[in-house]
N, C-alpha and C positions, 0 to 999 in steps of 0.2 A: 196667096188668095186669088191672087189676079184681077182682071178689069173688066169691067162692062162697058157698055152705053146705054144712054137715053134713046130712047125708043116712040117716048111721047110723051108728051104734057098738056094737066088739064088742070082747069079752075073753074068753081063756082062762086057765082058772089052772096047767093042769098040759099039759105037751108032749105032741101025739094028740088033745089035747081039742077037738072041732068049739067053735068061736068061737059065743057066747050074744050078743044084741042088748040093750044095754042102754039108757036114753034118757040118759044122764049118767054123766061120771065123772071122778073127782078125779084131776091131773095135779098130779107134783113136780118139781120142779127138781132136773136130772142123775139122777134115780128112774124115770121112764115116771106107766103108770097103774094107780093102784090095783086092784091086782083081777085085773091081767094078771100072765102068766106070766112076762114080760121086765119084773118090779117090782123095785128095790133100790132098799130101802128104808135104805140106807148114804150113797143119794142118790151112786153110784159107776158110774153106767148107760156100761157101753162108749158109744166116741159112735155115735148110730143108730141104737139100739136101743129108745131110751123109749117111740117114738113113731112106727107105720107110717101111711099113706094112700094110699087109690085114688082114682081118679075112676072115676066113675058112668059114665061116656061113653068111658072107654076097656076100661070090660067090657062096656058096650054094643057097641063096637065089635067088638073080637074076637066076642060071640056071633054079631055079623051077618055077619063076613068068614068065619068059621071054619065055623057052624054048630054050633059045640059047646058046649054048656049050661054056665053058669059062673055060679054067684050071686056078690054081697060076700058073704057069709059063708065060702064057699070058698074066697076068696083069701086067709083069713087075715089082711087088714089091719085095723088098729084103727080108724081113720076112713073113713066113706067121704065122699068130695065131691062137689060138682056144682058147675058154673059157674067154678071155676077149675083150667089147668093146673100139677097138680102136678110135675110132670116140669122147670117153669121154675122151680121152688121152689130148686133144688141149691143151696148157699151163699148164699141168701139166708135173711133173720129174717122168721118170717111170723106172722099170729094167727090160733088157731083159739078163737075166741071169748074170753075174757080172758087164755089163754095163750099166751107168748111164744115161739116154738120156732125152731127152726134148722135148714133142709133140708142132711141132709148126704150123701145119694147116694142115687140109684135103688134101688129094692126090687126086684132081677132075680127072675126066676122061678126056682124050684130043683126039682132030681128030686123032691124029698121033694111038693114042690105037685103036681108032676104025679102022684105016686103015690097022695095023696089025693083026687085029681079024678076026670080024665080024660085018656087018652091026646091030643098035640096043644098041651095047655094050656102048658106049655115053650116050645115055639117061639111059639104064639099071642102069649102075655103079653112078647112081650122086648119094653122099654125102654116098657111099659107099666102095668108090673104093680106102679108106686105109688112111695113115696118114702121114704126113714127118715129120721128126724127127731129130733132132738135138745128136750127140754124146759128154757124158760130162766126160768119161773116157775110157782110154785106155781097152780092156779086149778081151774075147773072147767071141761069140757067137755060142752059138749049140743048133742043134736039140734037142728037148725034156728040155731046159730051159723055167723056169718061168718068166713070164710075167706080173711084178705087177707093180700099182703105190706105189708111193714110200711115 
């Protein structure tokens, strides 16, 4: 399957809130990440929720098929990657630098993303628009970590 990297990362703390780039960030077990708005810190995180991811190549894409302007930070995902397909993550264990996580379903696009886009971004992003993910150990996460299944 092979290896990625982290490419960027971002958190919000409060819903509305455009997503901030940070270089690192602490991830808990069944919690998410620190700092983000999908935190429980009860360590009681629904599953799929701790932990989003895009690839880099498949917002590349959509910009180039679509023509329509779409950063990572606007997709609202917490990782972004490069070099590896996220979308073949689903049910499997993978690591995103010392953390153990668990792909557990596509991250489909929602009216609410298209609303704070742009028109298009809806149909653009289907079955592209990244992965949620489940955290199965406590660790850190940074820029420029690898991104393999496990």
């Amino acid at each position: 399957m092979g290896e990625g990297r982290v490419e960027g990362i971002f958190l919000s703390e409060r819903k509305g809130d455009m997503p901030h780039s940070v270089d690192s960030v602490k991830a808990v077990t069944g919690g998410g990440l620190v700092g983000n708005r999908y935190f429980y810190g009860d360590g009681d995180a629904p599953a799929g929720v701790a932990l989003t991811l895009i690839a880099a190549e498949a917002i590349e894409a959509f910009v180039e098929e679509t023509g329509i302007s779409l950063t990572a930070v606007e997709t609202r995902r917490n990782v972004l990657t490069r070099g590896i397909d996220v979308n073949a993550l689903v049910g499997k264990r993978f690591r995103v630098g010392d953390v153990e996580c668990l792909g557990v379903e596509l991250c489909e696009p929602c009216t609410s993303l298209e609303a704070m886009t742009r028109p298009g971004v809806l149909k653009g992003m289907v079955h592209r628009a990244g992965l949620n993910a489940d955290v199965l150990n406590d660790g850190e996460i940074a820029v420029g970590d690898v991104v393999a299944e496990t």
